[in-house]
mmCIF file of the N, C-alpha and C atoms, coordinates in Angstrom:
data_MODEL
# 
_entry.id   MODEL 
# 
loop_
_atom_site.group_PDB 
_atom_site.id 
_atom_site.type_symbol 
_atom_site.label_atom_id 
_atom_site.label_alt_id 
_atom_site.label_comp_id 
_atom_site.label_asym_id 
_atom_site.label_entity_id 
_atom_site.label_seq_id 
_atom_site.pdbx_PDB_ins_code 
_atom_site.Cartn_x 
_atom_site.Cartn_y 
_atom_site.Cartn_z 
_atom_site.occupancy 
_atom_site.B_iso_or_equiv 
_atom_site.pdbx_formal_charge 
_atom_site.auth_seq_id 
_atom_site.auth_comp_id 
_atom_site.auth_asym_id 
_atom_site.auth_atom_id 
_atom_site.pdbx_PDB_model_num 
ATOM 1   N N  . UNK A 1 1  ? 15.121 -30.769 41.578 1.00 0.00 ? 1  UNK A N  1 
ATOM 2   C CA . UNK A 1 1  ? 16.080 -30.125 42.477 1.00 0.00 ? 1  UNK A CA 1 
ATOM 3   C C  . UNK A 1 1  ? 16.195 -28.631 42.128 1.00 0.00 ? 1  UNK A C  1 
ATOM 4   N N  . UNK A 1 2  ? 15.725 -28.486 41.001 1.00 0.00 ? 2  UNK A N  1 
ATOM 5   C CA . UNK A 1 2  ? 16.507 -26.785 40.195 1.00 0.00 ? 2  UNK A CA 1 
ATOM 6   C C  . UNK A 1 2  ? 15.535 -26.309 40.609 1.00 0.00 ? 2  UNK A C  1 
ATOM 7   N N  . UNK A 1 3  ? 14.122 -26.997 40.714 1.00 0.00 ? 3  UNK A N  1 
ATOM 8   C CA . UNK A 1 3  ? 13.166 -26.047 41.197 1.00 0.00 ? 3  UNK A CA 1 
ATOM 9   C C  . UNK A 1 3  ? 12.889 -25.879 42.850 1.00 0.00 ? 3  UNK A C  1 
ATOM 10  N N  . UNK A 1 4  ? 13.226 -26.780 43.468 1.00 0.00 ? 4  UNK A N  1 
ATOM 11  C CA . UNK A 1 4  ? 12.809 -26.484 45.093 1.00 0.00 ? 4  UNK A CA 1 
ATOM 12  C C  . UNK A 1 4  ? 14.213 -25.519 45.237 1.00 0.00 ? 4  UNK A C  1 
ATOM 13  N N  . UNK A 1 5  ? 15.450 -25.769 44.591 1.00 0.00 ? 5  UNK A N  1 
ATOM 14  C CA . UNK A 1 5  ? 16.003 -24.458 44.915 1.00 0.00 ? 5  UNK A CA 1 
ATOM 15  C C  . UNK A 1 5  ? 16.029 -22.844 44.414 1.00 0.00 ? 5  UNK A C  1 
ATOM 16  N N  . UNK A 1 6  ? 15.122 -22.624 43.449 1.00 0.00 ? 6  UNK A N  1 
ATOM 17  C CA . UNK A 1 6  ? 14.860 -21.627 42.778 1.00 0.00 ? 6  UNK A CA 1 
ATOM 18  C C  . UNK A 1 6  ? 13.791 -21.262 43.814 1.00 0.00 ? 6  UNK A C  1 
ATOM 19  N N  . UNK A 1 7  ? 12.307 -21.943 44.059 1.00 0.00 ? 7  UNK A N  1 
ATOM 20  C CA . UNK A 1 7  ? 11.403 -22.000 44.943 1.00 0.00 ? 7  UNK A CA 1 
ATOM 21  C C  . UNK A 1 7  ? 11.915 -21.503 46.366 1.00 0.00 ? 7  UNK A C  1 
ATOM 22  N N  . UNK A 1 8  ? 13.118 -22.030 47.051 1.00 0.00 ? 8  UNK A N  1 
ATOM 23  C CA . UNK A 1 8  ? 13.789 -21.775 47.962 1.00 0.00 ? 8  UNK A CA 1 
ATOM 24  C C  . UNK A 1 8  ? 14.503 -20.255 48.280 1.00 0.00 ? 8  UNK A C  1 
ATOM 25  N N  . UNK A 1 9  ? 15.328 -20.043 47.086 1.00 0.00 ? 9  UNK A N  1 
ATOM 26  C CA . UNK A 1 9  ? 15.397 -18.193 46.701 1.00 0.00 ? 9  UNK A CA 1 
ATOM 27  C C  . UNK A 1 9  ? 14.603 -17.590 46.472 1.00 0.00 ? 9  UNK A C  1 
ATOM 28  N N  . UNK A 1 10 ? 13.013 -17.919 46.281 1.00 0.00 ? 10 UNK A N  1 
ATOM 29  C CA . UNK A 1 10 ? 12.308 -17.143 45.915 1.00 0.00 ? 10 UNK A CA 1 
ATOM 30  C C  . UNK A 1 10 ? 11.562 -16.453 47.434 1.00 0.00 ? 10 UNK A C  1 
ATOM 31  N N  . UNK A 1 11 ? 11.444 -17.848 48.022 1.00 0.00 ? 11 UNK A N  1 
ATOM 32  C CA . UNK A 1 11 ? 10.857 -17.623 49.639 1.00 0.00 ? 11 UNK A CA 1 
ATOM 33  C C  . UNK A 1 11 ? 11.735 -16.642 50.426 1.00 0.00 ? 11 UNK A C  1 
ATOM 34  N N  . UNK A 1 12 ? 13.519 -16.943 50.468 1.00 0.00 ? 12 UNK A N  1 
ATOM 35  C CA . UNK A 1 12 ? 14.374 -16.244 51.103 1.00 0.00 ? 12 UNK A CA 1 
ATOM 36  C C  . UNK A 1 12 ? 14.316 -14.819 51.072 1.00 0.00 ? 12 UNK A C  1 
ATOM 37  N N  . UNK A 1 13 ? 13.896 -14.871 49.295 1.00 0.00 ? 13 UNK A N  1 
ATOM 38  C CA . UNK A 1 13 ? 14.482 -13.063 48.962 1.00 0.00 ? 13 UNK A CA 1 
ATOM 39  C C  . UNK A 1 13 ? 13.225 -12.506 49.539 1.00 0.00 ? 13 UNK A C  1 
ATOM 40  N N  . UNK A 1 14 ? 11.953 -13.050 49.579 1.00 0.00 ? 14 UNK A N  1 
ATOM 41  C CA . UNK A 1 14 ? 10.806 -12.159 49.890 1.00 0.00 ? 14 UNK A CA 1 
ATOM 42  C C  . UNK A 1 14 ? 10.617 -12.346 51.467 1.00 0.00 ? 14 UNK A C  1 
ATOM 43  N N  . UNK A 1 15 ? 11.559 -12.998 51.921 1.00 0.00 ? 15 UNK A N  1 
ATOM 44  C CA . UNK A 1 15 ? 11.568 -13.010 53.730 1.00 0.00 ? 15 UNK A CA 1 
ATOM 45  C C  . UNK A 1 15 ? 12.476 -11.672 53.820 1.00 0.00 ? 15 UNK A C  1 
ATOM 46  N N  . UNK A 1 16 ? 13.440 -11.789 53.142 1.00 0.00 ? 16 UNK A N  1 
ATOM 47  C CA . UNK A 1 16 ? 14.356 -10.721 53.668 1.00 0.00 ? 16 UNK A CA 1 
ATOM 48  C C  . UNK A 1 16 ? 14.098 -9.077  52.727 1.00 0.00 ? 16 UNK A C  1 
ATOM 49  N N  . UNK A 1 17 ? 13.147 -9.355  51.859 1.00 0.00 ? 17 UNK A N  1 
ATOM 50  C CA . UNK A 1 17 ? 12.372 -7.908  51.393 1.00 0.00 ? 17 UNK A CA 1 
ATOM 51  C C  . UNK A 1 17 ? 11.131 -7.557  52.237 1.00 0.00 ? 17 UNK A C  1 
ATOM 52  N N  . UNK A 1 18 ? 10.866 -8.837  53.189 1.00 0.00 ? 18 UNK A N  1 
ATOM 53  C CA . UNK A 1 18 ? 9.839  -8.166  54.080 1.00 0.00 ? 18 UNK A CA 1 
ATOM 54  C C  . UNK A 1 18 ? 8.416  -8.616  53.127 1.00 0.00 ? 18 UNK A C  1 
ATOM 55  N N  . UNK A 1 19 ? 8.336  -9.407  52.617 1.00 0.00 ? 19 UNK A N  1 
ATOM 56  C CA . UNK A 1 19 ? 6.947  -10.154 52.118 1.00 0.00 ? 19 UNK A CA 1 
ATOM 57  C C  . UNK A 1 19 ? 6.392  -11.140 52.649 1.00 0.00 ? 19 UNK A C  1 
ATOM 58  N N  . UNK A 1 20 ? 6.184  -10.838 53.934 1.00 0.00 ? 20 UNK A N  1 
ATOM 59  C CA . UNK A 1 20 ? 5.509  -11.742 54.848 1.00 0.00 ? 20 UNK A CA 1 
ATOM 60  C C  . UNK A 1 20 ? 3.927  -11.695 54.215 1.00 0.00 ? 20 UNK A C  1 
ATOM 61  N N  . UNK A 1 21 ? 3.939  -10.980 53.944 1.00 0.00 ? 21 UNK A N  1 
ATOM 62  C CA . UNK A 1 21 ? 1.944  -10.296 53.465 1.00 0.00 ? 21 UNK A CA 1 
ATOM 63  C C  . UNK A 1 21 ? 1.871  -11.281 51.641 1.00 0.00 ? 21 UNK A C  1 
ATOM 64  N N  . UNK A 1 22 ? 3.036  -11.127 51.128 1.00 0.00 ? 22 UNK A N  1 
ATOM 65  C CA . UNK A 1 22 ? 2.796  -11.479 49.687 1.00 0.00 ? 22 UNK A CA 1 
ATOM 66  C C  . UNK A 1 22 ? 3.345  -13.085 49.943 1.00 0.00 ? 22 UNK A C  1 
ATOM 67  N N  . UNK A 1 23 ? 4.048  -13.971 51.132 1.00 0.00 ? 23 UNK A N  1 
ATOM 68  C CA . UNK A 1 23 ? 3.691  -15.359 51.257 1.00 0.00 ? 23 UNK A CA 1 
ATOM 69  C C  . UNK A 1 23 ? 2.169  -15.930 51.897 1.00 0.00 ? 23 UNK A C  1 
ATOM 70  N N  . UNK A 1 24 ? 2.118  -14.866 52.797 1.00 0.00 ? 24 UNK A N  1 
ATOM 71  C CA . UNK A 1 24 ? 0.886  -15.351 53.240 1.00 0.00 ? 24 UNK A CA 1 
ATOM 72  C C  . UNK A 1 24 ? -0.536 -15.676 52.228 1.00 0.00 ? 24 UNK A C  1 
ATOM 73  N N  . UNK A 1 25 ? -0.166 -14.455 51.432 1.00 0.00 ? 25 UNK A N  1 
ATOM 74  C CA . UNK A 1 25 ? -1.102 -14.516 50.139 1.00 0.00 ? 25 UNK A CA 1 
ATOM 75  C C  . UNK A 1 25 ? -0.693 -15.306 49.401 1.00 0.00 ? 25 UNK A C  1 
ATOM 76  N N  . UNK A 1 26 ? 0.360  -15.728 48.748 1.00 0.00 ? 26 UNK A N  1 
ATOM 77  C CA . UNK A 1 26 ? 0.901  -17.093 47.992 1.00 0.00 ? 26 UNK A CA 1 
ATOM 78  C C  . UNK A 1 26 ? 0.614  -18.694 48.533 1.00 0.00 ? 26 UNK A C  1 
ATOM 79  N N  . UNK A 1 27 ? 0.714  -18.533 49.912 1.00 0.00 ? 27 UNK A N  1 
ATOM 80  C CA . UNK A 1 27 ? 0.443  -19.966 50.394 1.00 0.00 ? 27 UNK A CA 1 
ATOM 81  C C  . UNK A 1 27 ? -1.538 -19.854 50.480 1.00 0.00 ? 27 UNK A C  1 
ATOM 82  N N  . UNK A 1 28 ? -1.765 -19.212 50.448 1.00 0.00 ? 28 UNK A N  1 
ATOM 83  C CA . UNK A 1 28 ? -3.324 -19.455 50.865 1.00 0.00 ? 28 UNK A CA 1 
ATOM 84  C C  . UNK A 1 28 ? -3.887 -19.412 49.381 1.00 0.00 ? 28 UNK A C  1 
ATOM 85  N N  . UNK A 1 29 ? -3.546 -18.504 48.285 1.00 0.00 ? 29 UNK A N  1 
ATOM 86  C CA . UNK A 1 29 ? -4.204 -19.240 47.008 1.00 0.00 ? 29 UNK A CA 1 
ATOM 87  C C  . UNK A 1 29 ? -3.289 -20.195 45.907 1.00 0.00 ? 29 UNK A C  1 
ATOM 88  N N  . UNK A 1 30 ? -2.067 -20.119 46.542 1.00 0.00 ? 30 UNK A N  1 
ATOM 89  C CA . UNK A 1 30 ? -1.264 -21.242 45.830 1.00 0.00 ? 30 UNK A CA 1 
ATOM 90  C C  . UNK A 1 30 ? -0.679 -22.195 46.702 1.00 0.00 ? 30 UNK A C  1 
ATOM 91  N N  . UNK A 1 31 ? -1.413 -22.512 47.994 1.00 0.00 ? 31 UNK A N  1 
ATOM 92  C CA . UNK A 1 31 ? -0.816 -23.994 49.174 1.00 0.00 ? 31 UNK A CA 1 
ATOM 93  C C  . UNK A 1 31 ? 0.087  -25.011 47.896 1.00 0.00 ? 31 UNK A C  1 
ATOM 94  N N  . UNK A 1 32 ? -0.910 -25.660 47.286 1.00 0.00 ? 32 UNK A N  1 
ATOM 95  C CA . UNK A 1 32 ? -0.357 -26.674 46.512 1.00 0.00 ? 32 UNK A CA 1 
ATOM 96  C C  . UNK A 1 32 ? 0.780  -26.140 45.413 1.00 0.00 ? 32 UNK A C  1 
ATOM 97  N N  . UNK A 1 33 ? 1.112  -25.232 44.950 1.00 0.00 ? 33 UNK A N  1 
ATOM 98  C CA . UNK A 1 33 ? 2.202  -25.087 44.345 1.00 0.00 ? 33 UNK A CA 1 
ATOM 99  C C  . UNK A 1 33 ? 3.300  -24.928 44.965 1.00 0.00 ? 33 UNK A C  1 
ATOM 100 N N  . UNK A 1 34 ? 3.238  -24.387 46.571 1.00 0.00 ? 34 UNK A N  1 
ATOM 101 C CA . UNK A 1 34 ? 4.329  -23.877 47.142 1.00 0.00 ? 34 UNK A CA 1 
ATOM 102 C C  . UNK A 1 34 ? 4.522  -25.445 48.102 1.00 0.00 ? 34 UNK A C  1 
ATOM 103 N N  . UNK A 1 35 ? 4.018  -26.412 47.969 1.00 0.00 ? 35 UNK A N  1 
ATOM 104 C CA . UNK A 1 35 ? 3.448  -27.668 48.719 1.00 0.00 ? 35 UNK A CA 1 
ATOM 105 C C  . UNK A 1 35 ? 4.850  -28.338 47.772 1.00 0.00 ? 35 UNK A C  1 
ATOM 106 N N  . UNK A 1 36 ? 4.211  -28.289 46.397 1.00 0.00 ? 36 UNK A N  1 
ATOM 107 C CA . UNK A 1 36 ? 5.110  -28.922 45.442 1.00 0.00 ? 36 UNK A CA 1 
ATOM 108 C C  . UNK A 1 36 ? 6.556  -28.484 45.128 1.00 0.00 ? 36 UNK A C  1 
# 
């Protein structure tokens, strides 16, 4: 739980800093960590 919500602030803060470019790059060489 501590981690899908840490995981969860991590996605939020870089939506709302405008890291659309640094998820896109996170989900394509880390799918399965951000999966988990």
């Amino acid at each position: 739980m501590a981690t899908i919500k840490k995981k969860n602030g991590f996605l939020a803060r870089s939506k709302y800093r405008g890291g659309k470019k640094i998820l896109l790059r996170r989900r394509r060489k880390g799918r399965r960590k951000l999966s988990c």
